[in-house]
LUMVEXBA-15104 format. One record per residue (C-alpha): residue in three letters; x, z, y. Coordinates in Angstrom, 1 decimal. Example, Ala and Ser with C-alpha at 12.3 -4.5 7.8 and 13.67 -1.06 7.14 Angstrom:
2
@aa = ala; c1 = 12.3; c3 = 7.8; c2 = -4.5
@aa = ser; c1 = 13.7; c3 = 7.1; c2 = -1.1
//
This chain:
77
@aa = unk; c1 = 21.4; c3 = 3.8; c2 = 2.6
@aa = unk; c1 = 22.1; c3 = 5.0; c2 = -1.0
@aa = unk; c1 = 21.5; c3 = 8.2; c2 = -2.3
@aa = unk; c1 = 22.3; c3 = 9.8; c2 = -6.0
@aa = unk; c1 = 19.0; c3 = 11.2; c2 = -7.8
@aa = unk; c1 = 18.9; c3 = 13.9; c2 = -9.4
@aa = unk; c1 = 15.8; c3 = 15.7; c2 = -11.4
@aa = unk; c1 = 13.7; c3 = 16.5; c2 = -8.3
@aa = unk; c1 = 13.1; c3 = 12.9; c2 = -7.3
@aa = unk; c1 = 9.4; c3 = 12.0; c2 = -7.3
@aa = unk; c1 = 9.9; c3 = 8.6; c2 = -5.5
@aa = unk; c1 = 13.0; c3 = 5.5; c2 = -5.2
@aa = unk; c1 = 12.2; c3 = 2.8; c2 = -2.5
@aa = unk; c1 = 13.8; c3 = -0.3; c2 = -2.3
@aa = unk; c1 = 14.4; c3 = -2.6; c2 = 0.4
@aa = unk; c1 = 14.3; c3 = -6.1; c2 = 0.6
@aa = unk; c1 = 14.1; c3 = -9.3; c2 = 2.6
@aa = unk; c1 = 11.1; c3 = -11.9; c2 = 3.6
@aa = unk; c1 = 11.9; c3 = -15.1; c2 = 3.2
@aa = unk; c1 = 10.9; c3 = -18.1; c2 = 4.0
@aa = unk; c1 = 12.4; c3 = -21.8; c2 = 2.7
@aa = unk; c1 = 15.3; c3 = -20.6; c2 = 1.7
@aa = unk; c1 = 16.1; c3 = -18.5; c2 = 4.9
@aa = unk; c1 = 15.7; c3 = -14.5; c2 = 5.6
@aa = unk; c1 = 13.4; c3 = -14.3; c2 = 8.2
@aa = unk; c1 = 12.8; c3 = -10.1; c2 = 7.9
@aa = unk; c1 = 15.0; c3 = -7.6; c2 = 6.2
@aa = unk; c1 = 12.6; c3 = -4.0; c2 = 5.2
@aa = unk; c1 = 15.4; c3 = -1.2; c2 = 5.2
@aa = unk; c1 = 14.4; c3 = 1.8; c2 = 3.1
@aa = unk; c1 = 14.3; c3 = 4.9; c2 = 4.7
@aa = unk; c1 = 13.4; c3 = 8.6; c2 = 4.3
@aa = unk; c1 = 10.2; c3 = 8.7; c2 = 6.8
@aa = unk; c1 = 7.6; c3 = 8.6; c2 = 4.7
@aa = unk; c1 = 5.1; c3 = 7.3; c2 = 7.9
@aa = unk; c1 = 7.6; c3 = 4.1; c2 = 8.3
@aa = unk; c1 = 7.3; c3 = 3.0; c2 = 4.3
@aa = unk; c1 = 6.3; c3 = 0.0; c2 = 3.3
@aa = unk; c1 = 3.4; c3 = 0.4; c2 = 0.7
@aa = unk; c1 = 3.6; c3 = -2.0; c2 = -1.8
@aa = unk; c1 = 4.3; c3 = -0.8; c2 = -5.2
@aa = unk; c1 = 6.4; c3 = -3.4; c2 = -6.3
@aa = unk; c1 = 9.4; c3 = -2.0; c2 = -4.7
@aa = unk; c1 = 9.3; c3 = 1.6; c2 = -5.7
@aa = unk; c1 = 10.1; c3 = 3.7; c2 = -8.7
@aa = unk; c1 = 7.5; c3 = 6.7; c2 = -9.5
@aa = unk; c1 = 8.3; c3 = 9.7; c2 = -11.5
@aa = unk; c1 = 6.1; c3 = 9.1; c2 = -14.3
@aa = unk; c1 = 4.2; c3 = 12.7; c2 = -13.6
@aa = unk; c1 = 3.1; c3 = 11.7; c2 = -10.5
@aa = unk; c1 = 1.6; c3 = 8.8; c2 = -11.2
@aa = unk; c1 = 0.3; c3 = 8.8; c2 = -14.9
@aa = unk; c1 = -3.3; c3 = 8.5; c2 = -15.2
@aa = unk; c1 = -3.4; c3 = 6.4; c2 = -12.3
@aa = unk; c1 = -4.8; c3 = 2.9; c2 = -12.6
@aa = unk; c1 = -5.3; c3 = 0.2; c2 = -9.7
@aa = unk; c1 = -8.9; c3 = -0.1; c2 = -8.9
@aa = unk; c1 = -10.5; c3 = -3.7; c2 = -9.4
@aa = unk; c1 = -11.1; c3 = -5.1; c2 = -6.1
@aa = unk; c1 = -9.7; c3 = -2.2; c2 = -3.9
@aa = unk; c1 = -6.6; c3 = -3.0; c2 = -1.6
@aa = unk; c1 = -3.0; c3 = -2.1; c2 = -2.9
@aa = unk; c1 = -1.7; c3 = -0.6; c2 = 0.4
@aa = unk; c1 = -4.8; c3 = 1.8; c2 = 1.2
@aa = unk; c1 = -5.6; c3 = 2.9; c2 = -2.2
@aa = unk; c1 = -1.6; c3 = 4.0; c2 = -2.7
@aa = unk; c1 = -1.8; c3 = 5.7; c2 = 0.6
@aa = unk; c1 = -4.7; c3 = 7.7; c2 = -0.4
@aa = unk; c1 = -3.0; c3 = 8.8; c2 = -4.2
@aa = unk; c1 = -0.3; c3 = 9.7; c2 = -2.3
@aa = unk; c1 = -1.9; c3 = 11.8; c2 = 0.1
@aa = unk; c1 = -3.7; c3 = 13.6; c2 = -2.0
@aa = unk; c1 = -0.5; c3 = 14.8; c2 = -3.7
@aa = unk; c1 = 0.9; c3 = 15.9; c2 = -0.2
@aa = unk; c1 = 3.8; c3 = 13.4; c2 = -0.3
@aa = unk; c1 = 2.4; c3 = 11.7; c2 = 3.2
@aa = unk; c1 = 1.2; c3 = 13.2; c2 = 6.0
//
């Protein structure tokens, strides 16, 4: 799915493929429900307001610690 951005956009997810020796072996489809989003934060892009200030913890896992941030701004239930 592709969708034009406009000044409102807080968050772009990509989606991409697992592979494995050459051959696709799981394809991640983005998608608009925020509980179905996979949360790594290599394949997003952030408006820079919502995340400046925000640094990665040492030690703390990627996935929860996003969830949390996000949360916490209301962008996931």
């Amino acid at each position: 799915m592709v969708q034009t951005l406009d000044s409102t956009t807080d968050l772009v997810v990509f989606g991409f493929q697992k592979m494995r020796q050459g051959n696709v072996i799981q394809v991640f489809k983005p998608t608009n429900n925020l509980q179905h989003i996979y949360t790594g934060a290599w394949n997003k892009i952030y408006r820079r307001q919502l995340v400046s200030g925000l640094l990665f913890p040492p030690g703390r896992f990627l996935k929860i610690w996003l969830l949390r941030q996000l949360r916490s701004y209301g962008l996931v239930m």
